[in-house]
C-alpha angles and dihedrals in degrees: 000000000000125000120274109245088247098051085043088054087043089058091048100056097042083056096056095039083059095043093045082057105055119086116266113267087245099055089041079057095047090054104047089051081062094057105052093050089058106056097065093055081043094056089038096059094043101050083045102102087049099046089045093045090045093049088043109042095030127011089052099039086051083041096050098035086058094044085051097046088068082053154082098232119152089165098239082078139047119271107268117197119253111162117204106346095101092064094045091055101050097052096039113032114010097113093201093043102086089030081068101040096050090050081056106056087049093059088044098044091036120022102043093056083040092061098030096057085038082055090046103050087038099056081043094065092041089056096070117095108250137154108267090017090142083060099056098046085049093058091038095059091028085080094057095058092060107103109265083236085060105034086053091039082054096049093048084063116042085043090061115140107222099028107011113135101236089042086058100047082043083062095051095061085048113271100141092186122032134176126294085219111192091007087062121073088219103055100030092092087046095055094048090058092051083054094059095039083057085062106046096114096108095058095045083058088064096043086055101059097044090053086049092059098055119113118264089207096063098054082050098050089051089045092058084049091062099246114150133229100275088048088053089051092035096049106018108022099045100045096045088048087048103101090050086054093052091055111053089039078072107044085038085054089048097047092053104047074061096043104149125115102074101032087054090050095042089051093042092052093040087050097041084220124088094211099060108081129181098040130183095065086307099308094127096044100123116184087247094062092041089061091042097061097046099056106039100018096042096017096228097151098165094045087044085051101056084054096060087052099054085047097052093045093053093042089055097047098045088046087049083054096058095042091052092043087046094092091064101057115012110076123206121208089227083051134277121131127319130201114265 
């Protein structure tokens, strides 16, 4: 039925009456210009406190710390220019130098898979269904919330050699001379890594729930296929994990290219004197605590500098390793590598 000359007028007039009270297309264009000159400024003020805390708390101090570590700065006097010479001493004549690196190459090669495989079978065990299992898992992270200066201080002494509390029940099963621990050269190392395999409850937390998160379907499809228990962990359970692994193997390298608190403690309670690092016999000397000496116990800021540098510079390369190597091991279930 068509519309009647006066509802056809009505509409009309409605329609104009709309279109006369929006805003003309000039001044919809104006304002969207405005708009659009605004945001950026927007966006600007409101990053601000970031970008001014960034520039100040990290990019000059890694700025001035470079431009120090080619220098002779013990902060009392002004920065003179060296070169080189920091670098060259370091490498050549420093006599702690390689006694630290080396200590911490131990803690990196052998206490990160250590851990990591400790992390791995212990999430493992906390995965299987038990009465009291909240519990367990409950002992087992509580460890990892102590404060690294009492859990060492704790350790020192319940890894005493004369009256120690584990020497003397190594004693009772009839070890008649057990280890000095952290007051022998050659079991200090070992012992701290007791000590942070005592904490790994933070990481066990992530391997659980990594493990947690793994399909159950595909454990019962490789179960109708007849494959046992260590083929399900082998082929289902570790490459679904992998990337979890992954993780923590870089933030394990990283924390232990840092590696200071316990072993300064360790040394300061072995020695009796807090200004005698690396005891026993410079077992204990990390890279971490030599530059820290250097830099707030000698004041060699320049030389401390040059340090960091080198740390920062190895960190990065050896993260930049695993990254690269990642592909061939760590499987994604979008795709990426998988372990074979």
């Amino acid at each position: 039925m068509s519309a009647t000359p006066a509802g056809g007028a009505a509409i009309a007039s409605r329609a104009g009456e709309i279109v006369g009270a929006l805003p003309p297309r000039g001044s919809r264009r104006r304002k969207r210009s405005r708009v659009a000159r605004t945001d950026p400024w927007t966006v600007a003020i409101l990053m601000s406190p970031w970008v001014i805390g960034f520039a100040l708390f990290l990019i000059y101090p890694m700025v001035a710390s470079l431009f120090y570590s080619f220098t002779r700065y013990d902060i009392l006097s002004p920065p003179q220019w060296v070169g080189l010479l920091n670098y060259r001493y370091m490498f050549t004549k420093d006599p702690y130098f390689w006694t630290a690196v080396g200590n911490t190459v131990w803690m990196i090669v052998l206490g990160v898979p250590i851990k990591v495989l400790f992390s791995v079978v212990t999430a493992v065990i906390l995965t299987r269904p038990r009465k009291g299992l909240r519990v367990y898992r409950t002992m087992v992270f509580l460890p990892s919330m102590v404060p690294a200066v009492a859990a060492t201080l704790g350790f020192v002494f319940l890894m005493s050699p004369k009256n120690g509390p584990i020497n003397q029940l190594l004693r009772l099963i009839g070890i008649q001379h057990p280890p000095a621990w952290f007051f022998n050269p050659t079991w200090s190392k070992p012992a701290l890594l007791v000590l942070a395999l005592w904490g790994i409850g933070d990481g066990m937390l992530v391997y659980l729930a990594g493990l947690l998160d793994v399909p159950r379907h595909l454990h019962e499809a490789a179960s109708i296929e007849g494959a046992g228990a260590w083929q399900r962990f082998r082929y289902v359970t570790l490459p679904m994990i992998s990337p979890v692994i992954f993780f923590s193997l870089v933030t394990g390298v990283i924390d232990s290219f840092q590696y200071f608190t316990e072993a300064y403690v360790a040394s300061s309670a072995a020695s009796g004197q807090s200004d005698i690092l690396g005891t026993p016999q410079g077992s204990t000397l990390f890279y971490s605590t030599w530059l820290y000496k250097q830099g707030f116990s000698y004041f060699h800021m320049g030389y401390a500098s040059a340090l960091a540098w080198i740390l920062f510079a190895v960190t990065m390369a050896c993260t930049l390793v695993i990254i690269k190597t990642s592909n061939r091991w760590v499987f994604y279930q979008g795709g990426g590598g998988i372990i074979r």
